[in-house]
C-alpha positions in Angstrom: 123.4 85.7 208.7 125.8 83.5 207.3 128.9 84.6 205.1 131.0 82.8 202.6 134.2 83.4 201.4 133.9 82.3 197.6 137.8 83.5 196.9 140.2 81.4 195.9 143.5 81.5 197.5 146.6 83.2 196.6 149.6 80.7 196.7 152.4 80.0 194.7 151.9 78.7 190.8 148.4 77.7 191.8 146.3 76.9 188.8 144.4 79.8 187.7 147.1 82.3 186.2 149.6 79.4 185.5 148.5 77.7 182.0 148.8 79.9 179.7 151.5 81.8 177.4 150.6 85.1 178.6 150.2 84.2 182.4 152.9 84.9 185.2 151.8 82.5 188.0 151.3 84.0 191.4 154.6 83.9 193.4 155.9 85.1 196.7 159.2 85.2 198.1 160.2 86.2 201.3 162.4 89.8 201.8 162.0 89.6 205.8 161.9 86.7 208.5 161.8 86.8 211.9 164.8 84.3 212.5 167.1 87.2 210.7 165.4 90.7 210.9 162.8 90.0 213.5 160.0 90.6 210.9 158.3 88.6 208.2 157.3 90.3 204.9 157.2 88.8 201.0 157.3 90.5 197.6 155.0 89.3 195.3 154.0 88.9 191.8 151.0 87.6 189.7 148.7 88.0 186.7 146.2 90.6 186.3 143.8 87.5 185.9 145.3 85.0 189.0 142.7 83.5 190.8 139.3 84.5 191.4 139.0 87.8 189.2 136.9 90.6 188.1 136.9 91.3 184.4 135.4 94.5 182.7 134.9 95.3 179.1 138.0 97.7 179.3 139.7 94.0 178.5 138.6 94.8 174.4 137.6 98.8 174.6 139.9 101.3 175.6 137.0 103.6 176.4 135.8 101.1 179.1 135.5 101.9 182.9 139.1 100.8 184.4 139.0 99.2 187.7 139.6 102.2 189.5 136.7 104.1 187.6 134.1 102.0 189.0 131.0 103.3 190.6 131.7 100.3 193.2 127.7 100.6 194.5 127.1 98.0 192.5 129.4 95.8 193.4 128.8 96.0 197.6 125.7 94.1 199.2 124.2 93.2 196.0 121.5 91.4 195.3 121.7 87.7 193.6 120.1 85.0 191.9 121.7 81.7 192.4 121.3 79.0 189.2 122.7 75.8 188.9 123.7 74.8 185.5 125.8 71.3 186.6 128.5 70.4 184.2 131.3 68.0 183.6 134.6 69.2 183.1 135.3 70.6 179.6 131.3 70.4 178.8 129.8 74.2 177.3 127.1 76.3 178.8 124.9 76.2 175.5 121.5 78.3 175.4 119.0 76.1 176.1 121.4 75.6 179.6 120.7 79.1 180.1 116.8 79.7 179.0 116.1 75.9 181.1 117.9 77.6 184.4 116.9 81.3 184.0 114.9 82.4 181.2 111.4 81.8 182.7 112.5 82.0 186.6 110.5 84.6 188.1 112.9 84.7 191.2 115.3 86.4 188.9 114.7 89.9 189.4 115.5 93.3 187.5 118.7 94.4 188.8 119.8 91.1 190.0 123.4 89.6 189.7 123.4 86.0 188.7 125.6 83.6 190.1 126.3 80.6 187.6 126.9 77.1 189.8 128.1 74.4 187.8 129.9 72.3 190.6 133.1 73.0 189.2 134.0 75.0 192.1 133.4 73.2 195.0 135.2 73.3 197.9 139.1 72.4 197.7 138.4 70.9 194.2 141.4 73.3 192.9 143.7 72.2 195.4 142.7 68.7 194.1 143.5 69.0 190.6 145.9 71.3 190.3 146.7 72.8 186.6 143.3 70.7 185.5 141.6 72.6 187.2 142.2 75.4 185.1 142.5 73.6 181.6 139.6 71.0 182.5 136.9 73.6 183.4 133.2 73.8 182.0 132.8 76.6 180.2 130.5 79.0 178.1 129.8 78.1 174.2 129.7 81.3 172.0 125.8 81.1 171.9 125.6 80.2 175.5 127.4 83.4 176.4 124.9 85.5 174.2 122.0 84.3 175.5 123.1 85.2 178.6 123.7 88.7 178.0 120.3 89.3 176.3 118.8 87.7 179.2 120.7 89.3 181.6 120.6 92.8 179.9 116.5 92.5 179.6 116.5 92.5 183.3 119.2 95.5 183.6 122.0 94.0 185.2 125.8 92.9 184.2 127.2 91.7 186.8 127.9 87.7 186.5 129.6 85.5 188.5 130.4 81.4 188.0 132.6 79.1 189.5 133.7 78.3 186.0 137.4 78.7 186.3 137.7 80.6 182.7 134.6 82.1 180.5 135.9 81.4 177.8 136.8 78.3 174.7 139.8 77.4 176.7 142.4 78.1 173.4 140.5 75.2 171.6 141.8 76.1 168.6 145.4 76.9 169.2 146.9 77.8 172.1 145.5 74.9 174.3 147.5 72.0 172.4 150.6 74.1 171.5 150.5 75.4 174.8 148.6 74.4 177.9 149.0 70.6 177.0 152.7 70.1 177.9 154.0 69.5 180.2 154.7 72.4 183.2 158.4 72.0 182.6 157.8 72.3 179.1 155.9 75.8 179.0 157.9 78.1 181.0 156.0 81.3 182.2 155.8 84.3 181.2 158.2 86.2 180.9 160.3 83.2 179.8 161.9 83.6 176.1 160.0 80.6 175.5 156.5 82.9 176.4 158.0 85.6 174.9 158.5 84.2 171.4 154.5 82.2 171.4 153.0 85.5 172.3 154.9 87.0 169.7 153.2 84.9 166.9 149.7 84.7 168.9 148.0 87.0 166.6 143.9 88.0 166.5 144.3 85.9 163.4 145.0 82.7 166.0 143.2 83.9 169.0 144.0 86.4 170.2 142.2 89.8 171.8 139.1 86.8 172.1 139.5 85.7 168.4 137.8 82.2 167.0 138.4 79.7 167.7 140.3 80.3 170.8 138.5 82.8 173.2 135.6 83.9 171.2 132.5 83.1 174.0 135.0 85.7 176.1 134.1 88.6 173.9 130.5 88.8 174.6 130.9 88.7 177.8 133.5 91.0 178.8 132.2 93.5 176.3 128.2 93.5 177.9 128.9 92.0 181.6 131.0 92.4 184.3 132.0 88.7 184.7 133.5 87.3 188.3 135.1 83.7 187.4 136.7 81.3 189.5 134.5 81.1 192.6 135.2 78.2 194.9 133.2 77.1 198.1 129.9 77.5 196.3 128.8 74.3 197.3 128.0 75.9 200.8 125.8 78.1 199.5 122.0 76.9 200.3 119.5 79.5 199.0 119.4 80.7 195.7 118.8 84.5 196.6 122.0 85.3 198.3 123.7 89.1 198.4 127.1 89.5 197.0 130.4 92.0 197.9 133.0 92.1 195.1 136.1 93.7 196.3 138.9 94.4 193.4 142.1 95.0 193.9 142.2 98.6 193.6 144.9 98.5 190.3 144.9 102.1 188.5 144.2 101.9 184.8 143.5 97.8 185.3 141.0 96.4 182.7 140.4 93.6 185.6 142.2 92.7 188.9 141.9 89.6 191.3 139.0 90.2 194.2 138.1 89.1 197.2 133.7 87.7 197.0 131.5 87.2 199.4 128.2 86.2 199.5 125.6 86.7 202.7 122.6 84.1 203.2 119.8 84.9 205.6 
């Protein structure tokens, strides 16, 4: 058997948590060394959506399952279809994409989680391109995201995974050019005054809570899936029936947390 780490790394202001108004990049600092106290140990801080992630549909209900309210069976050793769907950056995942890759595959069975390969997330390609990576990534259209649900809900399973970086319209209408297009020393982090005072005007109206134009392929599928964005290393995988392990951080009361995937080829 051969096992794959599909996780991106947790390091300092990588891409994925680091674009956005709302996002607090992943940092570490260290409280110990073992040139001054004989012992090394950091304190941390990060995003709820840093890095390879799980998302659930507690992101728009508040009656959704939280992260720590999972019945995790579905979510160890399970089994999954692997489709490639290759994409340029910034190109969408429309619906013929979907029904040309999976709608008529009878290797897709009921039950299965699918695992969306665009090439996006090869290996070390995020290390490459740094904040592109995130703002640069392919992506699902709002119809491309529907038709996956319906297809994946006919078969009884919600579990998705991709090595798209971000689900969603990437703030296409608003928050990608008043935002995400400056310059990193122009767009401060959260919680920077300067993040502070954007988030304070982003309304639904603008974006917001997966509002058009900005995030709206989000909302289908966070509300009917369980998506798993930001693989990496998915150029390794060679069969396209694999099993898969998502691992959460276990974060009480988290609508989604950063995880640890693997996936386990025969």
């Amino acid at each position: 058997m051969k096992i794959h780490n599909l996780t991106l790394p947790l390091y300092p202001y990588m891409p994925i948590g680091n674009v956005w108004a709302w996002d607090s990049p992943f940092r570490m600092e260290r409280t110990m060394t073992h040139e001054q106290h004989g012992i090394e140990q950091y304190a941390m801080s990060f995003h709820s959506e840093v890095g390879t992630r799980l998302m659930l549909a507690a992101c728009y209900d508040d009656d959704g399952d939280r992260i720590d309210e999972l019945d995790y069976s579905g979510f160890v050793n399970r089994d999954a279809l692997v489709v490639d769907i290759p994409k340029e950056p910034g190109e969408e995942i429309l619906p013929e994409d979907i029904d040309a890759a999976l709608a008529d595959d009878d290797r897709f069975r009921d039950g299965d989680a699918v695992l969306i390969r665009t090439g996006w997330g090869r290996t070390g390609r995020y290390r490459e391109l740094g904040d592109d990576y995130a703002k640069r990534t392919p992506h699902f259209s709002v119809a491309g995201a529907e038709r996956l649900v319906e297809l994946m809900q006919a078969k009884h399973t919600d579990l998705m995974l991709t090595d798209c970086a971000y689900v969603g319209n990437l703030g296409e209408g608003y928050m990608f050019r008043e935002w995400a297009a400056r310059e990193p020393w122009d767009r401060p982090p959260f919680p920077s005054d300067q993040a502070r005072a954007y988030m304070r005007h982003y309304t639904p109206a603008r974006g917001a809570g997966g509002g058009a134009p900005d995030w709206a392929a989000s909302v289908p599928l966070h509300e009917s899936l369980s998506p798993v964005p930001a693989l990496t290393n998915v150029d390794q995988l060679l069969s396209t029936r694999i099993k898969v392990t998502v691992l959460p951080l276990y974060l009480a009361g988290g609508e989604g947390a950063p995880c640890t995937v693997f996936a386990f080829e025969e």
